[in-house]
C-alpha positions in Angstrom: 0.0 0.0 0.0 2.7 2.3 -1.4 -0.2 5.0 -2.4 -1.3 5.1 1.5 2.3 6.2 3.0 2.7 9.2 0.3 -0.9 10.3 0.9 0.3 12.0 4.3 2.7 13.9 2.6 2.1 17.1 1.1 1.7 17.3 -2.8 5.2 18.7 -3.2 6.9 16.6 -0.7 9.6 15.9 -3.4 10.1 19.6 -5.0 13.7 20.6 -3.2 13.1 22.6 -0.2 13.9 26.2 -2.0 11.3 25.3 -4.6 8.3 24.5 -2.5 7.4 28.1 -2.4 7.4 28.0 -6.3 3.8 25.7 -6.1 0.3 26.6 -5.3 -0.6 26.0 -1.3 -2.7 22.8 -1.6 -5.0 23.6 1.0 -4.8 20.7 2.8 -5.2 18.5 0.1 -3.2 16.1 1.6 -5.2 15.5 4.2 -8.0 15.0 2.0 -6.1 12.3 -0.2 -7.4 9.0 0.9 -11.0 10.2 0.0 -9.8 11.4 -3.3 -8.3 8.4 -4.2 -11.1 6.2 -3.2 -12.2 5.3 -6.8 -9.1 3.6 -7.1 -9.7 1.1 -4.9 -12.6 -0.2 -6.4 -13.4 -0.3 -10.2 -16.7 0.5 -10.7 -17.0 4.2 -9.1 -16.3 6.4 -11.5 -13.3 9.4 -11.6 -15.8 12.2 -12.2 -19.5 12.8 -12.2 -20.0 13.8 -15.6 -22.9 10.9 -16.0 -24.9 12.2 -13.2 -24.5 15.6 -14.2 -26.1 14.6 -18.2 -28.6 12.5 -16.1 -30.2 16.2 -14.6 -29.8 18.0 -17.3 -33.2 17.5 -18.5 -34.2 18.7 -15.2 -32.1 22.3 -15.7 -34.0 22.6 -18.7 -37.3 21.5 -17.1 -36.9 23.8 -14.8 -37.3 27.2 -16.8 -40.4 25.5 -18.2 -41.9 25.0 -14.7 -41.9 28.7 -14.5 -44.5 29.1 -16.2 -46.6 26.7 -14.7 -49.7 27.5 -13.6 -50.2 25.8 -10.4 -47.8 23.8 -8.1 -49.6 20.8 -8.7 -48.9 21.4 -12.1 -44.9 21.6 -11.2 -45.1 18.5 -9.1 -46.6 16.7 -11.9 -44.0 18.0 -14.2 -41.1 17.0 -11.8 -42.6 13.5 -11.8 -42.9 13.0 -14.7 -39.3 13.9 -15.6 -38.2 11.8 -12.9 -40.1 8.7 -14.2 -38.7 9.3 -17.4 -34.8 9.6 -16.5 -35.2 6.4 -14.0 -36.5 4.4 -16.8 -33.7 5.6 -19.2 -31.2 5.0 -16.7 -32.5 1.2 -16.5 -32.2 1.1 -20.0 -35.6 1.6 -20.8 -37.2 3.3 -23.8 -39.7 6.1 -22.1 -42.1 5.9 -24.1 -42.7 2.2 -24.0 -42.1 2.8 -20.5 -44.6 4.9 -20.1 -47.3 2.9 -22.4 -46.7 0.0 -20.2 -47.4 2.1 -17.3 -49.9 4.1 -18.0 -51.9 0.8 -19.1 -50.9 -1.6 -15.8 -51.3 1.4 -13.3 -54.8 0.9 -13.2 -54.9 -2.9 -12.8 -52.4 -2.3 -9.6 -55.1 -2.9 -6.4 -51.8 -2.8 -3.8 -48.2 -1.3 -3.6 -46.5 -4.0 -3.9 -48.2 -4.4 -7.5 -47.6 -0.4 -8.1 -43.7 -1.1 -7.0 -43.7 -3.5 -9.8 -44.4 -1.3 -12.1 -41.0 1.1 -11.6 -38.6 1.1 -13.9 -36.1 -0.7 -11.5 -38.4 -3.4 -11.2 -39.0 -3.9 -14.7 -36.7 -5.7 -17.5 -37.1 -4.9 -21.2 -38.9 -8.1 -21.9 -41.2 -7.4 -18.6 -42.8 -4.5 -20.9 -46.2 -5.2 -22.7 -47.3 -2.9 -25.3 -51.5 -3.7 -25.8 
């Protein structure tokens, strides 16, 4: 664990002594190291966010539509209906079968557990029924 020892030192521990002064202060960055490097230790997490940030994007956009709403119901249905729409693609769903499917189950469903069914983590690709 090589990475571990040279995470307490400061980012120019090896500059010579007279050249320190040359770099940037890191803030502290050191300190901060282990939790930086944390992706490393495990390959699925990601380096950056960049797919959670294009996963809300819709939402930004969304969002100066809701101004113009005329109700807040009318903004909470908006924002649920995004959000029904980004879970499904994110579970590699198509929406709009997505929301066919639902739209025509939803009103079968006589118990949560049947309406949990129905959300797009529970559902595979071949789980969707088009009538």
């Amino acid at each position: 664990m090589r990475h571990r020892s040279l995470a307490r030192r400061p980012l120019n521990y090896h500059c010579q002594e007279n050249e320190r002064d040359n770099y940037p202060d890191t803030g502290g960055l050191h300190n901060e190291w282990d939790k930086l490097i944390r992706y490393l230790d495990d390959g699925r997490l990601e380096i950056d966010n960049n797919s959670a940030e294009n996963a809300i994007r819709p939402f930004v956009l969304g969002r100066k539509n809701w101004l113009f709403s005329d109700s807040v119901k009318g903004v909470q249905a908006s924002a649920n209906l995004y959000s029904l729409i980004e879970t499904a693609k994110a579970n590699g769903l198509e929406p709009h079968a997505y929301l066919r499917h639902l739209f025509t189950e939803l009103p079968k469903a006589q118990t949560v557990d049947a309406i949990e069914t129905l959300l797009p983590g529970n559902l595979g690709k071949d789980q969707i029924r088009i009538s």
